[in-house]
C-alpha positions as CSV (number, residue, x, y, z in Angstrom):
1,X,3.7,-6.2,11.7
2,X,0.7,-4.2,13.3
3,X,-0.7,-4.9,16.7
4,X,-3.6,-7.2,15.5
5,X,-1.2,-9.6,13.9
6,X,-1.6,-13.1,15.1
7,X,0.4,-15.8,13.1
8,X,-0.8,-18.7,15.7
9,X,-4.3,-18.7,14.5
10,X,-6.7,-17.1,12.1
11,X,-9.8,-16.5,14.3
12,X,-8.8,-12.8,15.1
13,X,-7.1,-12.2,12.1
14,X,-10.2,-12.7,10.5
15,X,-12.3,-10.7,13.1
16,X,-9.7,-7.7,12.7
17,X,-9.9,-7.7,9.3
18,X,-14.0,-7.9,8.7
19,X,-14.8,-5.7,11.5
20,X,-12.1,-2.6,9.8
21,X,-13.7,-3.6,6.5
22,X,-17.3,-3.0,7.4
23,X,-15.8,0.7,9.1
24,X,-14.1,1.2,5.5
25,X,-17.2,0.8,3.5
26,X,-19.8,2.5,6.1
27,X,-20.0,5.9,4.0
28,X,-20.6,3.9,0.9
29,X,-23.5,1.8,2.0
30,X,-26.3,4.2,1.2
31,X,-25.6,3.5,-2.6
32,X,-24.6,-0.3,-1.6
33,X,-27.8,-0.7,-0.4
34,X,-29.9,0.6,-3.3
35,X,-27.8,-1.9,-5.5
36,X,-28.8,-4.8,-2.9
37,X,-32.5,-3.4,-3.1
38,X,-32.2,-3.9,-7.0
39,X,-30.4,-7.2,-6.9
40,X,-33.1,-7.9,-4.8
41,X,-35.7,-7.0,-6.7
42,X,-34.2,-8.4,-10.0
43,X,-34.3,-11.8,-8.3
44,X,-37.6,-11.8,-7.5
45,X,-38.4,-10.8,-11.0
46,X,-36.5,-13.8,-12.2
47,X,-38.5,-15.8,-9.6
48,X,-41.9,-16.4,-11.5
49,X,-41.1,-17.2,-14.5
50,X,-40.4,-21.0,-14.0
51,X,-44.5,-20.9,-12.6
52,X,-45.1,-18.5,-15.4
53,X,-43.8,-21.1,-17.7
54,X,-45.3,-24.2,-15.9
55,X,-48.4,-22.7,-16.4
56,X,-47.9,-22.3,-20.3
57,X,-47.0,-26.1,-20.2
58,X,-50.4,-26.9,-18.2
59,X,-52.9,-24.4,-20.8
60,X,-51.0,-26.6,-23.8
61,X,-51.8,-30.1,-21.9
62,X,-55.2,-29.1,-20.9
63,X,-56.4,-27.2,-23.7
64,X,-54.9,-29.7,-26.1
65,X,-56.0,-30.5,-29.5
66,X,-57.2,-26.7,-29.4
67,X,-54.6,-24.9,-27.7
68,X,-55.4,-21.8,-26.4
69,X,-52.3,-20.1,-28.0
70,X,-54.4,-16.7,-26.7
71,X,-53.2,-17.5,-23.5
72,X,-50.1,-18.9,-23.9
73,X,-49.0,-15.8,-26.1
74,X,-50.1,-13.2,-23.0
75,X,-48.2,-15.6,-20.6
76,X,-44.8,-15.6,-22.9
77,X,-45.3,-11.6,-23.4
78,X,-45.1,-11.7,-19.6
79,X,-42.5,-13.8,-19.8
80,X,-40.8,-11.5,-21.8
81,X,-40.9,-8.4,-19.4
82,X,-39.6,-10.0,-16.6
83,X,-36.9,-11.1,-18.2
84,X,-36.3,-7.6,-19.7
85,X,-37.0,-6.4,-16.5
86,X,-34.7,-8.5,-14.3
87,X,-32.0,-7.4,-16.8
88,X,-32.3,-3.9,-16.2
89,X,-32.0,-3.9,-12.5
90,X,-29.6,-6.3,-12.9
91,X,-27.2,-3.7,-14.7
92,X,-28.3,-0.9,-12.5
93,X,-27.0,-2.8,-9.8
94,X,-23.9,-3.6,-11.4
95,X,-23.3,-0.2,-12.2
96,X,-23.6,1.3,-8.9
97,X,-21.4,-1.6,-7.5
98,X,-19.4,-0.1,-10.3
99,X,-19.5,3.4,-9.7
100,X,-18.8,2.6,-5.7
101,X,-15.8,0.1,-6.2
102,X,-13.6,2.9,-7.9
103,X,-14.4,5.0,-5.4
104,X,-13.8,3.0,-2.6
105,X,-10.8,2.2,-4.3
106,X,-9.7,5.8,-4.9
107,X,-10.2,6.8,-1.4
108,X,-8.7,3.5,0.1
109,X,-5.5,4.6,-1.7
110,X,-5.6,7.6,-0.6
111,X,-5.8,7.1,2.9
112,X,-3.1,4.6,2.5
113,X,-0.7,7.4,0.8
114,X,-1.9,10.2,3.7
115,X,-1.0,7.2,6.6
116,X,2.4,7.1,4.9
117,X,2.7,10.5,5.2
118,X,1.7,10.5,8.6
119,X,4.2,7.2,9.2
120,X,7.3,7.5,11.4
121,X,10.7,7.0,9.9
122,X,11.1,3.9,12.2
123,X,8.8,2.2,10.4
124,X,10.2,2.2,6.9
125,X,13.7,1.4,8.2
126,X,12.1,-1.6,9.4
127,X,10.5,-2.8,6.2
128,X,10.6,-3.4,2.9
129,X,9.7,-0.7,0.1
130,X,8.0,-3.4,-1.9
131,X,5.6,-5.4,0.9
132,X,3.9,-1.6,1.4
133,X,3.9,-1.0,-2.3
134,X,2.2,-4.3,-2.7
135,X,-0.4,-3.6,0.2
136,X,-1.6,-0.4,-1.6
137,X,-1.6,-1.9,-5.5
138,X,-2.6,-6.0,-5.2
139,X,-4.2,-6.1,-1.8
140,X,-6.7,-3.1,-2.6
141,X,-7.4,-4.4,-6.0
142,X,-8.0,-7.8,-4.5
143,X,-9.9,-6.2,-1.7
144,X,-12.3,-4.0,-4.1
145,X,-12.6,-6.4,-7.0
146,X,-13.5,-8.8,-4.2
147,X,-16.4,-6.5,-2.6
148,X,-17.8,-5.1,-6.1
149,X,-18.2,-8.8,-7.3
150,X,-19.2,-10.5,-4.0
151,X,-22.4,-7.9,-2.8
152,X,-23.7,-8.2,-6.3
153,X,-23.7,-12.3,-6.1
154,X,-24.6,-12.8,-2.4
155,X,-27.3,-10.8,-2.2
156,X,-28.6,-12.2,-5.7
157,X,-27.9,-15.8,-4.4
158,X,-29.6,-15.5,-1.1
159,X,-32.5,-13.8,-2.5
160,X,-32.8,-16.5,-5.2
161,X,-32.5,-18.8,-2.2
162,X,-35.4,-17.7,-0.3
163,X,-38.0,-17.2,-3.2
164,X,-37.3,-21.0,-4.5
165,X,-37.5,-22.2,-1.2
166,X,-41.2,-20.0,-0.8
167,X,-42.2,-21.1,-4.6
168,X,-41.0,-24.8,-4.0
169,X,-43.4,-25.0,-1.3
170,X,-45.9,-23.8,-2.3
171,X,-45.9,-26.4,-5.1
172,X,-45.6,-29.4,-3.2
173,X,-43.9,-29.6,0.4
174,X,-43.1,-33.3,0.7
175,X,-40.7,-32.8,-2.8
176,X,-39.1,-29.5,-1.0
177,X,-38.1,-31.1,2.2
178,X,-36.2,-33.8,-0.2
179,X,-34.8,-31.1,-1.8
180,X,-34.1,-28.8,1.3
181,X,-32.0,-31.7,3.4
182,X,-28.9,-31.2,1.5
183,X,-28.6,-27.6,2.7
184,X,-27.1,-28.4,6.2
185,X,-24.9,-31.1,4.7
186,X,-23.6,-28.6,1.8
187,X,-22.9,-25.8,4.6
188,X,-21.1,-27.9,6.8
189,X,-19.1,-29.2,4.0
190,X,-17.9,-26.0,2.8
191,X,-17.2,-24.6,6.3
192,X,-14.9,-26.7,6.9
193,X,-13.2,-26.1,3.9
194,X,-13.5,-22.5,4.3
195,X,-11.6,-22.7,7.7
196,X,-8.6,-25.0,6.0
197,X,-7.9,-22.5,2.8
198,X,-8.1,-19.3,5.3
199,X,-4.5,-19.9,5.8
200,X,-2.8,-20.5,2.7
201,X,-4.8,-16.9,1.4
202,X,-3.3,-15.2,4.3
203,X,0.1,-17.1,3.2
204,X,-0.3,-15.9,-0.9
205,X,-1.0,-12.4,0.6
206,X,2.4,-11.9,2.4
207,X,4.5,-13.8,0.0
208,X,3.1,-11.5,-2.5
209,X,4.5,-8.7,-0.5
210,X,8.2,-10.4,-0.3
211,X,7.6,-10.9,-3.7
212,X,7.5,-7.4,-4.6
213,X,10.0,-6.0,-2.4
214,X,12.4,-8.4,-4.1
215,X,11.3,-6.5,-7.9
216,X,12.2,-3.5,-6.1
217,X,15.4,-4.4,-4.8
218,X,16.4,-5.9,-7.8
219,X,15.4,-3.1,-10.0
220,X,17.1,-0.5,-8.1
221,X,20.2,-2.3,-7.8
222,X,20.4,-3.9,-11.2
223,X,23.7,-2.2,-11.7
224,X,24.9,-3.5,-8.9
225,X,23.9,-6.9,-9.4
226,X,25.4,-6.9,-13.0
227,X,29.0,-5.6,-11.9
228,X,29.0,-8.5,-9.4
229,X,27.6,-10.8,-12.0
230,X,25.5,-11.8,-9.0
231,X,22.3,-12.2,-12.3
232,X,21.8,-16.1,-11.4
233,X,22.3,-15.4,-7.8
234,X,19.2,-13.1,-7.7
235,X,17.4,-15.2,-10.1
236,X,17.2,-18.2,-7.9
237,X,16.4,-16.0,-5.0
238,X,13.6,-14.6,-6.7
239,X,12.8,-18.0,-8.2
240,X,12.6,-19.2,-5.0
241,X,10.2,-16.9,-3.5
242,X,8.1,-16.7,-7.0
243,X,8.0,-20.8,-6.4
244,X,6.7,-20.2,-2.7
245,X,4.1,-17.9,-3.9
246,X,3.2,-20.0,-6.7
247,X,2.9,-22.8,-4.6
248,X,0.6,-20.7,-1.9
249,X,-2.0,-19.7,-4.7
250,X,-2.3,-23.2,-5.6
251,X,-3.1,-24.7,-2.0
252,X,-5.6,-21.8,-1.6
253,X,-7.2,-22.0,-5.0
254,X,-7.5,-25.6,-4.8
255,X,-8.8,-26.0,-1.3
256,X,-11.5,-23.3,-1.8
257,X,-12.3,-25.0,-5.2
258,X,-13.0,-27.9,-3.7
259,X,-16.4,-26.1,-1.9
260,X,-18.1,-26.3,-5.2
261,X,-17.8,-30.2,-6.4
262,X,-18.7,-30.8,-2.9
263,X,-21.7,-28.8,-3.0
264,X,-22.7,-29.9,-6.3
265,X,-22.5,-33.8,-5.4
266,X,-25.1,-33.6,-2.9
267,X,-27.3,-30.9,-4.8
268,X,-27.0,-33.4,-7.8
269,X,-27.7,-36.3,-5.8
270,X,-30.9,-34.3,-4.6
271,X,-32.0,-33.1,-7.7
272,X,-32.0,-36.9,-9.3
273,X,-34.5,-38.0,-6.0
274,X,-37.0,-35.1,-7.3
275,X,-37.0,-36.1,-10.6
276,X,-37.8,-39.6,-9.5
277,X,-40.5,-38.4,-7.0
278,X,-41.8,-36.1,-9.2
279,X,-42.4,-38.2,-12.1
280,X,-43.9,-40.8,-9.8
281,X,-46.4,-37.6,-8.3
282,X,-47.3,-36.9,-12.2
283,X,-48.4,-40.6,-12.8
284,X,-50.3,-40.9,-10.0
285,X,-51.8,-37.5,-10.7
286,X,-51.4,-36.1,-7.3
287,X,-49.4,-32.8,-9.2
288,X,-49.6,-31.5,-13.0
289,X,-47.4,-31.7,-15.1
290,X,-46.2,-27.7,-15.2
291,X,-45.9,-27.6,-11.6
292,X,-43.2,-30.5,-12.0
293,X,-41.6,-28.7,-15.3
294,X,-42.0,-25.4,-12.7
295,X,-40.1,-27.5,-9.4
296,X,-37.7,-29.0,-11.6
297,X,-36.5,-25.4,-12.9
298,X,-36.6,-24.5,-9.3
299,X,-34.9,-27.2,-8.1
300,X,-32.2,-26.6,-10.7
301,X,-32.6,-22.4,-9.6
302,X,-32.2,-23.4,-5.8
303,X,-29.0,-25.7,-6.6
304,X,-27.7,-22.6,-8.2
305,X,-27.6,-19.5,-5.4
306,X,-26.0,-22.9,-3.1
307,X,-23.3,-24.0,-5.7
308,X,-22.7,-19.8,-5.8
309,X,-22.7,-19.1,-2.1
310,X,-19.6,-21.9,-1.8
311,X,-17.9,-20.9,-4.7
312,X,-17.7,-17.4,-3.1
313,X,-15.6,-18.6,-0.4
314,X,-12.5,-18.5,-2.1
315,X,-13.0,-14.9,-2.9
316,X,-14.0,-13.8,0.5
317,X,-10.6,-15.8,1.8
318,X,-9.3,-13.3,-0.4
319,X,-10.7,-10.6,0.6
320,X,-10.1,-11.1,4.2
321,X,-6.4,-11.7,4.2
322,X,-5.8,-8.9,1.8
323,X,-8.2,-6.5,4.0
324,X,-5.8,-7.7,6.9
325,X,-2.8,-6.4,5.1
326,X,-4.1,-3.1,4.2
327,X,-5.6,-2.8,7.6
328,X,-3.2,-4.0,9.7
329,X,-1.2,-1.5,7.9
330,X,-3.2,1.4,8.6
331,X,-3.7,0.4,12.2
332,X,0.3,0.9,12.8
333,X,0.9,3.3,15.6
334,X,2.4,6.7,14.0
335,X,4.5,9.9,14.6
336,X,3.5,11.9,17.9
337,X,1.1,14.7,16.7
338,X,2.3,18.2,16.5
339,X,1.7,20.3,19.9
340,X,-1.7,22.2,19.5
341,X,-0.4,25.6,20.5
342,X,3.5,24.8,18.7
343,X,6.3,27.3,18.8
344,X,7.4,29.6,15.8
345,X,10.2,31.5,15.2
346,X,9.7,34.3,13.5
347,X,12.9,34.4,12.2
348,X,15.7,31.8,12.5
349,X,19.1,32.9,13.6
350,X,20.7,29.6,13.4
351,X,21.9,28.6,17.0
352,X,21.6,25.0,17.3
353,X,21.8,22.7,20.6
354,X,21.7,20.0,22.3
355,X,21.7,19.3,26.0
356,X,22.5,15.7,27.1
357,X,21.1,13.9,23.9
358,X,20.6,10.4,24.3
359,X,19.2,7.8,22.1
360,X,18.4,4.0,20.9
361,X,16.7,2.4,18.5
362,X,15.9,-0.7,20.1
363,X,15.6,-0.4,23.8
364,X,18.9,-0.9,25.7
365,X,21.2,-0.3,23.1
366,X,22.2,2.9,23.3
367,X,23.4,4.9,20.1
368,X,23.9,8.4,21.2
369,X,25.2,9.1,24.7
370,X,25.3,12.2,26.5
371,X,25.9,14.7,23.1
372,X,26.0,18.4,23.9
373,X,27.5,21.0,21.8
374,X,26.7,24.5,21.1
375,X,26.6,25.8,17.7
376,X,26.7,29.6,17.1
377,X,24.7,31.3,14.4
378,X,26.8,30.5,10.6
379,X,28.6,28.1,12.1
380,X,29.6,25.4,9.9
381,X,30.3,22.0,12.2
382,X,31.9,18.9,10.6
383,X,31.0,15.8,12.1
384,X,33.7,13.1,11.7
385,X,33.7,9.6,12.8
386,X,34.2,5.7,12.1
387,X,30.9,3.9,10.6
388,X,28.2,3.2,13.6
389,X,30.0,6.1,15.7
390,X,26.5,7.9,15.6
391,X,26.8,10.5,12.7
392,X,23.5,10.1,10.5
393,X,21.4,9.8,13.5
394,X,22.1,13.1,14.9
395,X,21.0,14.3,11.6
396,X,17.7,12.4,11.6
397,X,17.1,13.2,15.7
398,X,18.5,16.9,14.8
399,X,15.5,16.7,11.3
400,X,12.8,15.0,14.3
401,X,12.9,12.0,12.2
402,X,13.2,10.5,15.5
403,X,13.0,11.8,19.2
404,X,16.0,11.9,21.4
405,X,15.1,9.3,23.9
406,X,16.4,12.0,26.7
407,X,17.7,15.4,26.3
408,X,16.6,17.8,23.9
409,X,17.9,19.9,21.1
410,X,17.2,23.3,20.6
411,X,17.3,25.9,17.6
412,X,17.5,29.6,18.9
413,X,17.5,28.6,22.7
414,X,13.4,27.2,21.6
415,X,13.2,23.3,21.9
416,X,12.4,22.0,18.4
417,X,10.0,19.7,19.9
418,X,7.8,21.8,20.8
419,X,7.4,22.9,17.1
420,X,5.8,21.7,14.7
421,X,7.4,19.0,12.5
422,X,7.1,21.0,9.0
423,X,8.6,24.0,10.6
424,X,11.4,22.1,11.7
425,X,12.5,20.5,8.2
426,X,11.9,23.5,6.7
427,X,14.5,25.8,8.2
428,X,17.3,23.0,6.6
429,X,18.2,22.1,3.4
430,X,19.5,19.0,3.0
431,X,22.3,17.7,0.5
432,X,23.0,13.9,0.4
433,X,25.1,11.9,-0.9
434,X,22.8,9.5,-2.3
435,X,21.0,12.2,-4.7
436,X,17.6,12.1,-5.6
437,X,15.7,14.0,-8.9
438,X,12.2,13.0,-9.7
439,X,10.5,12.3,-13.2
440,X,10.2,16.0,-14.7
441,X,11.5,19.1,-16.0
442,X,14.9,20.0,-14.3
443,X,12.8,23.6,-13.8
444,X,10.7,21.3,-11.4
445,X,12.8,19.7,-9.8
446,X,14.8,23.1,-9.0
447,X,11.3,24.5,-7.2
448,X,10.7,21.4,-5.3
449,X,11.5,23.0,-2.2
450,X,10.0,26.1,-3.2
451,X,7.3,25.5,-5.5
452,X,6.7,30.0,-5.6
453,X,9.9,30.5,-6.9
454,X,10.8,32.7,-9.8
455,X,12.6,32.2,-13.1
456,X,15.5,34.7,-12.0
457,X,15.8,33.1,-8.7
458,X,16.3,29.6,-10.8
459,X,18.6,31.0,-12.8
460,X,20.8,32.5,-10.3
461,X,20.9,29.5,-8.2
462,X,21.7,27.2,-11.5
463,X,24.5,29.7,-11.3
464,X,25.8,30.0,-8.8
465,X,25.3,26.3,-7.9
466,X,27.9,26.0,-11.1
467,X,25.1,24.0,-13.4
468,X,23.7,26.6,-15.0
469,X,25.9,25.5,-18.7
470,X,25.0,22.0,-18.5
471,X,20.9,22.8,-18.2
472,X,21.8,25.3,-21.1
473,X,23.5,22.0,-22.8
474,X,20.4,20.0,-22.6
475,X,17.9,19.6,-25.8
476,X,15.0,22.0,-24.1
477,X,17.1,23.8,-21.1
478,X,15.2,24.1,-18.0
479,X,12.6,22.2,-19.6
480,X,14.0,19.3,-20.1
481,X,12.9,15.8,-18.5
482,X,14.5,14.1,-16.3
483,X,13.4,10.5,-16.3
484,X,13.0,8.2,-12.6
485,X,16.3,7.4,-12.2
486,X,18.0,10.3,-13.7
487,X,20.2,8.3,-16.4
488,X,20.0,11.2,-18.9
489,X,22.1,13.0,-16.3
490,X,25.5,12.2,-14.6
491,X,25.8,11.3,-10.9
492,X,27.8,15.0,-10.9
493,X,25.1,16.6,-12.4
494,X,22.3,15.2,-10.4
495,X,24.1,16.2,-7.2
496,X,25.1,19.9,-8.8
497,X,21.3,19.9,-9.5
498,X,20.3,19.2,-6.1
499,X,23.1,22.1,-4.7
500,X,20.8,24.1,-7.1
501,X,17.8,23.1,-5.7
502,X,18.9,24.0,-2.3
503,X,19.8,27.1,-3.0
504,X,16.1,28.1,-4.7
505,X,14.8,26.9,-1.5
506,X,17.3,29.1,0.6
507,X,16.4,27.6,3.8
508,X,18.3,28.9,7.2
509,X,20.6,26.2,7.9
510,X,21.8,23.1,6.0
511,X,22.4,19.4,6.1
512,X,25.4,18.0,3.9
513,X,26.1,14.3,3.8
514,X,29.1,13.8,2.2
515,X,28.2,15.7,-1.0
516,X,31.4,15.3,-2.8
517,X,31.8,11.4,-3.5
518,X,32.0,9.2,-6.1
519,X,32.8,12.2,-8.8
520,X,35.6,13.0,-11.0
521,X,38.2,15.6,-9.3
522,X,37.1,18.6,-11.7
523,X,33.5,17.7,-10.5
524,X,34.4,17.4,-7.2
525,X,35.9,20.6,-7.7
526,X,32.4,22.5,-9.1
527,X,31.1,20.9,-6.1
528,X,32.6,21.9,-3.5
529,X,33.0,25.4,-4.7
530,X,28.7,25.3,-5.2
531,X,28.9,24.0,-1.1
532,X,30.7,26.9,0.0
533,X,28.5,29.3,-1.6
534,X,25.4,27.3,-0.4
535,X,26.5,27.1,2.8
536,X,28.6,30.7,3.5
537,X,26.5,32.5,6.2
538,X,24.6,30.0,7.0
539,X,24.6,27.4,10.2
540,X,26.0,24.1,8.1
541,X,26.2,20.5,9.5
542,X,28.7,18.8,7.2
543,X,28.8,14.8,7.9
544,X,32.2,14.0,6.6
545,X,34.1,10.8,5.4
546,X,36.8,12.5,2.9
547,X,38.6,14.7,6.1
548,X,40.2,16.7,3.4
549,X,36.8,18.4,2.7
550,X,36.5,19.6,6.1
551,X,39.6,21.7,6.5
552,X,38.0,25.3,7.0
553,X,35.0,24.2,9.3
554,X,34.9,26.4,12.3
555,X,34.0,23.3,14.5
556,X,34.8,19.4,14.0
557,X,32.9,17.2,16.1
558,X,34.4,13.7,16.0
559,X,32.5,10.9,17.3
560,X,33.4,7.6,18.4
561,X,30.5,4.6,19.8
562,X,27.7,7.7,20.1
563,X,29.8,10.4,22.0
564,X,32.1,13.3,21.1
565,X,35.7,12.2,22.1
566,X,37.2,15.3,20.5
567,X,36.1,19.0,19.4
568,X,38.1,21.7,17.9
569,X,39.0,23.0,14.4
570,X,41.4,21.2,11.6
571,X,44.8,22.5,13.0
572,X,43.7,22.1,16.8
573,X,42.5,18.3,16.3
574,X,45.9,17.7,14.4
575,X,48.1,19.6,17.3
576,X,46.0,17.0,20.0
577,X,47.5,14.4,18.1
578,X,44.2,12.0,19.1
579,X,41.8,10.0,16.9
580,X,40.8,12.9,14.5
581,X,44.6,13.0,13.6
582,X,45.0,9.1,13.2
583,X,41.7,9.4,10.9
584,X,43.8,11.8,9.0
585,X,46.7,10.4,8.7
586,X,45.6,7.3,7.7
587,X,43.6,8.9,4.9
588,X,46.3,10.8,3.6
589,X,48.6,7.7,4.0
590,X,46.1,5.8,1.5
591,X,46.0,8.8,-0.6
């Protein structure tokens, strides 16, 4: 979690997360305020016509037999516009609320999406998919429906508030201060509810998160959990956490609920002692009868804005605790900026190394020790090793997904850390062996690394990449989707796809992560003839498992608990007779 986390208490949670919302919605409050002004003024509006109507009550008493319908008739056009009047700055208001909440919500998202961007790799290994998918969907829908709804009614409420209180006493002060002693009682009463739900919002919030991340696990691996018929396994386990959540959202709705009832006793039990006093006032002619019909309606109008301030709570639980997701979110610390004056080759040879490379992911547990190696321009280097010996992470520290902790690695004797990030990735293409094709045309997926290129250099990449007849097989060719998860195509394809891809991007050097698994042997086959051409002239890091692949590298680095304990080509490795050979053998053995 980010730095302002604090699971012990809730007091500066809640600081954290109303002091970054007031900083998210400070270029916004120039149109905020105009809809406050008219909220504002469509209260005040709304404000007279109890008098308004008070006095038609007193012209009919007074003027009675005769009434002066003259009067009354002016008074109810009055009436009449104010109403209309309130109405239309009512929806004014709302509209610019409107107007500002899906712009807020627009940008919100998009900062969101540029901090991921911006986020180091660390971070994503460390948490779930789904709890940041659910901070930038629910919480910012939370957090905008929250705002849009909640300056509208406060500043209507309070307004409300204030003009009763001024028009209730200047009716009769001795039946306001009956009416005004259940405000203390009413605010106390719902701050201390206030304080009690805080946690169990906070609480909804994050198990909304788990709650996600488990629909994303269990989406993506719903294959896997149906070959292990492992369906009532997950079922419970997402039952479970649905029944937490569940569970959550009631303790919070219920304790925040409980602000209004409260409220509405003692408001109740205040409006019955003015109806009491006031009728006794009437008979003892000390106040007309209108002003009484005009206090009562005010009475009733100042019960109101109260019963609407506490009922509010609940949403502005809500809106804290999912404000201190998103925030504490965008508050995480993230990659190292680029240098200002970064290094840039002009052109890239392809001599990779690294001096003394250490490295650990969690401090004191080291996972590289002490790698050096030299590769020479169109190289192509195998690295070989157990699981855990090290192999992906010199990839990710050799891509600056992370930073060596010492030593450095260099790419035409220039330190790569000294360039920029972009430049960096871009001089490698990468094949994995987890393969990945987004929603689209396979013609866009082919220029994803290379979004300038042309139709003949598609082509020839489909080509030579060996895929060129199965695009040509599909309904539209190179214009055919491909859907999320690429089921209209097989694993073989996808990956012979992706070779293709590479090759339109023609980048330098490149990455290869066992490209050649889990496919037939005449795919295999396709494959690994597409490798050789993608990677012939160029400097190639191949991260093996199947040895037999790796034959004709000019250099096999084999790696054992984050160092090199042997270097050399196929036949040399198998002539040392050391732990590259007992890797071989024992794969042949199984074979």
């Amino acid at each position: 979690m980010g730095p302002h986390t604090n699971t012990a208490g809730n007091v500066k949670n809640k600081k954290f997360a109303w002091k970054e919302f007031q900083r998210s919605i400070a270029p916004y409050m120039p149109p905020i305020i105009i809809s406050v002004i008219l909220a504002i003024g469509s209260a005040m509006l709304a404000l007279f016509i109890p008098k308004i109507l008070g006095d038609m009550t007193n012209i009919a008493v007074n003027s009675y037999p005769d009434i002066d319908w003259g009067q009354i008739s002016s008074k109810a056009i009055l009436v009449i516009c104010l109403f209309t009047g309130a109405a239309i700055l009512n929806y004014a208001q709302a509209f610019i609320l409107a107007v500002v909440s899906a712009n807020y919500t627009k940008d919100l998202r998009n900062e969101i999406i540029e901090k991921i961007q911006r986020m180091p790799i660390a971070y994503f290994d460390k948490h779930k998919y789904g709890d940041t998918l659910s901070r930038m969907t629910n919480d910012v829908d939370v957090l905008t429906n929250s705002m849009s709804q909640e300056i509208a009614d406060v500043s209507l409420s309070l307004t409300t508030l204030i003009g009763v209180m001024v028009m209730m006493l200047s009716i009769s002060w001795q039946l306001s201060l009956v009416s005004f002693v259940v405000v203390p009682i009413s605010v106390l009463v719902v701050g201390k509810i206030t304080n009690f739900a805080q946690k169990y919002f906070r609480e909804q919030q994050a198990t909304l998160g788990v709650l996600n991340g488990k629909i994303e696990e269990d989406y993506a691996g719903h294959i896997i959990i149906k070959s292990n018929s492992y369906e009532a396994e997950a079922t419970s386990s997402f039952r479970d956490t649905n029944d937490k959540l569940a569970k959550a959202a009631t303790r919070a709705q219920v304790f925040s609920s409980l602000s209004f009832p409260a409220t509405h006793v003692f408001t109740n039990l205040g409006y019955i002692a003015i109806c009491v006093l006031g009728g006794m006032a009437v008979i003892e002619g000390r106040v007309t009868i209108g002003n009484i019909q005009a206090f009562i309606q005010y009475v009733s109008r100042f019960n109101r804005p109260i019963t609407e301030i506490a009922s509010t709570t609940a949403t502005i639980q809500a809106l804290l605790a999912a404000s201190e997701r998103i925030f504490e979110f965008l508050s995480e610390p993230e990659e190292e900026p680029d240098p200002e004056t970064a290094l840039v080759l002009p052109k890239v040879a392809g001599e990779v190394e690294f001096h003394d490379v250490c490295f650990e992911y969690l401090p004191g547990t080291p996972v590289i020790r002490d790698f050096s190696v030299k590769v020479k321009p169109g190289m192509n280097v195998a690295i070989v090793g157990p699981t855990g010996a090290g192999k992906t992470t010199i990839i990710n520290l050799l891509m600056r997904f992370y930073e060596p902790t010492s030593g450095y690695i260099t790419v035409d004797g220039a330190p790569i850390r000294e360039m920029k990030r972009s430049d960096v990735r871009a001089m490698f293409g990468m094949v994995l062996q987890d393969t990945w094709l987004f929603s689209g045309t396979v013609e866009e997926n082919l220029r994803y690394g290379k979004k300038n290129a042309t139709t003949e250099q598609i082509k020839s990449a489909a080509k030579a990449s060996n895929v060129e007849h199965i695009i040509e097989a599909l309904p539209k060719n190179y214009k055919s989707e491909i859907s999320e998860d690429s089921d209209n195509v097989s694993a073989g394809e996808k990956q012979l796809i992706t070779i293709a891809r590479a090759m339109v991007a023609n980048p330098p050097m490149m990455i290869l992560d066992e490209a050649t698994s889990n496919v037939d042997t005449r795919t295999e086959q396709l494959i690994q003839d597409s490798l050789e051409k993608l990677t012939d002239g160029r400097t190639s890091f191949v991260i093996a498992h199947r040895l037999s692949t790796i034959r004709n590298s000019d250099l096999i680095l084999v790696m054992r608990d984050g160092q090199i304990v042997e270097s050399g080509n196929h036949d040399e490795l198998l002539k040392l007779g050391g732990f590259y050979a007992e890797l071989y053998n024992s794969q042949f053995a199984e074979n």
